[in-house]
C-alpha positions as CSV (number, residue, x, y, z in Angstrom):
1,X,-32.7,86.0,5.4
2,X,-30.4,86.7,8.1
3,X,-31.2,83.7,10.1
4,X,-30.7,81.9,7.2
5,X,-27.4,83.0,6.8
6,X,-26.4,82.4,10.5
7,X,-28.0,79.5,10.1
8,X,-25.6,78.2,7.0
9,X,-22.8,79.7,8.9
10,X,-23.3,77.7,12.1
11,X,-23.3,74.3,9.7
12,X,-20.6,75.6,8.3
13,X,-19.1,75.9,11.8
14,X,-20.4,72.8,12.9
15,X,-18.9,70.7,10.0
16,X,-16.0,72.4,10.6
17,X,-15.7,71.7,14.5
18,X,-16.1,68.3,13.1
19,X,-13.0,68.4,10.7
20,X,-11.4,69.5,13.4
21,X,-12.3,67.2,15.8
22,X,-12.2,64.1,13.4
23,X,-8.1,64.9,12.8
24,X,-7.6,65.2,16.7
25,X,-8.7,62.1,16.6
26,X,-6.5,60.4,13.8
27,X,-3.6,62.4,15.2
28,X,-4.5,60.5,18.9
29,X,-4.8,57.3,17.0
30,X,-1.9,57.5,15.0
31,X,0.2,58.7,18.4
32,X,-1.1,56.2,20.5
33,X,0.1,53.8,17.7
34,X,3.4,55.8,18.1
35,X,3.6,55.4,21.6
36,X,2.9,51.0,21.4
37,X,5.3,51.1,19.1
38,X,8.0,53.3,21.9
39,X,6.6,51.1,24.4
40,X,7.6,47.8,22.1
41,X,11.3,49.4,21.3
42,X,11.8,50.1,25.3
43,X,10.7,46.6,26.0
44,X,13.3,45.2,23.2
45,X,16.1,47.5,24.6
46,X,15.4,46.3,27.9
47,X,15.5,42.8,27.5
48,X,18.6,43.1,25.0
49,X,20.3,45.4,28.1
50,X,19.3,42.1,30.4
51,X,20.8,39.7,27.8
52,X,23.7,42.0,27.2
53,X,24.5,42.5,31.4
54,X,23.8,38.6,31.5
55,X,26.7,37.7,28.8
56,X,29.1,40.9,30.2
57,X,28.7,42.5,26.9
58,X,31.1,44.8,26.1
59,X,30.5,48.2,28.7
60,X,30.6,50.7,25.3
61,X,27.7,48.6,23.9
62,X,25.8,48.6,27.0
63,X,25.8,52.6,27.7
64,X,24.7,53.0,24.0
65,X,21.9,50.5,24.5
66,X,21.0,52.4,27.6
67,X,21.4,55.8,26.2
68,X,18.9,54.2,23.8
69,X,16.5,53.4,26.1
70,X,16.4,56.6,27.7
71,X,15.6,58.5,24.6
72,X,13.1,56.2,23.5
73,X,11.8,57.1,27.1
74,X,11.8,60.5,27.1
75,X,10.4,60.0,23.2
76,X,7.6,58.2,25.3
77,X,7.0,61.2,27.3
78,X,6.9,63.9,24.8
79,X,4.3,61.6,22.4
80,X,2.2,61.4,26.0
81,X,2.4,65.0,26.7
82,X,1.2,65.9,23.0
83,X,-1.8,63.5,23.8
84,X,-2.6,65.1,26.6
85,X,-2.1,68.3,24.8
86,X,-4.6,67.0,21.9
87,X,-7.1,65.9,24.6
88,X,-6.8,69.6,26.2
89,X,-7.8,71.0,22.5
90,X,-10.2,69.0,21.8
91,X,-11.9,69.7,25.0
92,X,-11.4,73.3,24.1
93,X,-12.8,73.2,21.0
94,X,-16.1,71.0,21.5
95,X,-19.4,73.8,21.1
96,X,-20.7,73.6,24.9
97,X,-24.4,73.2,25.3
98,X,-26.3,76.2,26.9
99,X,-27.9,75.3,29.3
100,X,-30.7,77.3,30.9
101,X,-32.3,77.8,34.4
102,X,-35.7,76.8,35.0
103,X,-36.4,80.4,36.0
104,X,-35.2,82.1,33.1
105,X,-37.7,80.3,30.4
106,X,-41.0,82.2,30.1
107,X,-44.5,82.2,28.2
108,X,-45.5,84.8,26.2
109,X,-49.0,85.1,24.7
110,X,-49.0,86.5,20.7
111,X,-52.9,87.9,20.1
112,X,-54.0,89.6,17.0
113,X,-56.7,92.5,16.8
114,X,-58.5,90.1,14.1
115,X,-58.3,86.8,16.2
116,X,-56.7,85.2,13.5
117,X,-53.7,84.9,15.7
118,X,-53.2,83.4,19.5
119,X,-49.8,81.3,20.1
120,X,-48.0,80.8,23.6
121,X,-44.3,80.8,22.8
122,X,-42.1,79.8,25.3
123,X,-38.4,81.7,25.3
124,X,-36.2,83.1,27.1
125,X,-35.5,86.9,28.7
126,X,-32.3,87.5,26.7
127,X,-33.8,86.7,23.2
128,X,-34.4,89.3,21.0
129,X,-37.4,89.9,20.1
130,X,-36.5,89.7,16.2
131,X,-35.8,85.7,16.7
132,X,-38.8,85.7,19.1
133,X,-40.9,87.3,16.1
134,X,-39.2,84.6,13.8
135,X,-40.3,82.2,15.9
136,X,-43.9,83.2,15.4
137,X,-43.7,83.4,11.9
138,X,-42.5,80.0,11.3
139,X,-46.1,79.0,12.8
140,X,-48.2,81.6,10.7
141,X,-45.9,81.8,7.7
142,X,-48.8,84.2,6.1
143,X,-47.8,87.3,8.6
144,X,-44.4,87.0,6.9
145,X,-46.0,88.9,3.7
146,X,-47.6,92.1,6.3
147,X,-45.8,95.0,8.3
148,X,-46.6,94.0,11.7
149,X,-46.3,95.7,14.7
150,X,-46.2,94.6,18.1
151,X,-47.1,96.2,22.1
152,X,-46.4,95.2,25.0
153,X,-48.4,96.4,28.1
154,X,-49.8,99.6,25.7
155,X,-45.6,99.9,24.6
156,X,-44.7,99.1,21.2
157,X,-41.9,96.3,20.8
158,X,-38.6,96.7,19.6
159,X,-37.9,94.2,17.6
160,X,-34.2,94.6,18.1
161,X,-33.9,94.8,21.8
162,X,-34.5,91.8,23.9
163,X,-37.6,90.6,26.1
164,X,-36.3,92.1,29.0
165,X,-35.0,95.5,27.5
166,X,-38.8,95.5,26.3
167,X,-39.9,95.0,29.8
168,X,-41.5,92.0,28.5
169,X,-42.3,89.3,31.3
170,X,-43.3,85.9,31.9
171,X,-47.3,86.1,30.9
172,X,-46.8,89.1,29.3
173,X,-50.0,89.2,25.8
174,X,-48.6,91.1,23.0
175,X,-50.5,92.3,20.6
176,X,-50.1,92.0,16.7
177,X,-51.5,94.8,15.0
178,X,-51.5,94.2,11.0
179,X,-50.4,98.1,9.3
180,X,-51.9,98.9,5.9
């Protein structure tokens, strides 16, 4: 059950990382469109400040056109330093993948007093054993409905410590013992 719930919570997470990084994305569009449209006003200014310097436009005129072009400038800037900015978040807020060493996967054996039960699960040292055990009964949904207990190397397992607090190891059998 609580798997479950972690389980709806991370899709929950997931859709909303999505959201997230489906609005990033409009807001990039919409300020690259921003941005053309700077980049479109700058080129205007410009060529009106050549026309203008061509004809000996009125000087007044001129500086505003100029101060114009400036501003639209530095409004250039700021719009590409808040894409920037936007990419940086977005970057941030992407789940990484975890990625795992060769060395730290391992095989353990599952073996059940009756025989009804031999699995190799492959995992990892830092699970705990609970997800491990999850694991196990998503292959032989039936132990789901017993009290099971499980030992290690003559130890009993606890199921809320991981592989390597158990001094579980690459190899390792555990034994499934059914309780009445």
């Amino acid at each position: 059950m609580k798997n479950k719930k972690l389980e709806e919570e991370n899709s929950k997470l997931k859709d909303e990382l999505n959201k997230i990084k489906n609005n990033e994305s409009n807001e990039i569009k919409k300020l690259k469109l921003d941005i053309d449209k700077y980049k479109n006003e700058v080129i205007k200014a410009n060529k009106i400040i050549s026309n203008l310097s061509n004809n000996q436009v009125n000087n007044n005129e001129l500086k505003k056109l100029k101060d114009e072009n400036i501003n639209l400038k530095l409004q250039l800037s700021l719009k590409d330093d808040e894409i920037l900015q936007l990419k940086n978040n977005l970057k941030n807020n992407s789940i990484e993948e975890q990625s795992f060493k060769y060395k730290d996967i391992m095989v353990i054996n599952f073996i059940s007093m009756d025989g009804t039960v031999q699995y190799e699960m492959k995992c990892l040292s830092t699970e705990v054993f609970a997800e491990v055990e999850e694991k196990l009964y998503k292959k032989y949904d039936k132990l789901r409905n017993t009290n099971n207990m499980f030992t290690a190397n003559a130890k009993p397992v606890l199921r809320f410590k991981t592989l390597s607090e158990n001094n579980i190891k690459d190899g390792d059998i555990l034994q499934l013992f059914k309780l009445e």
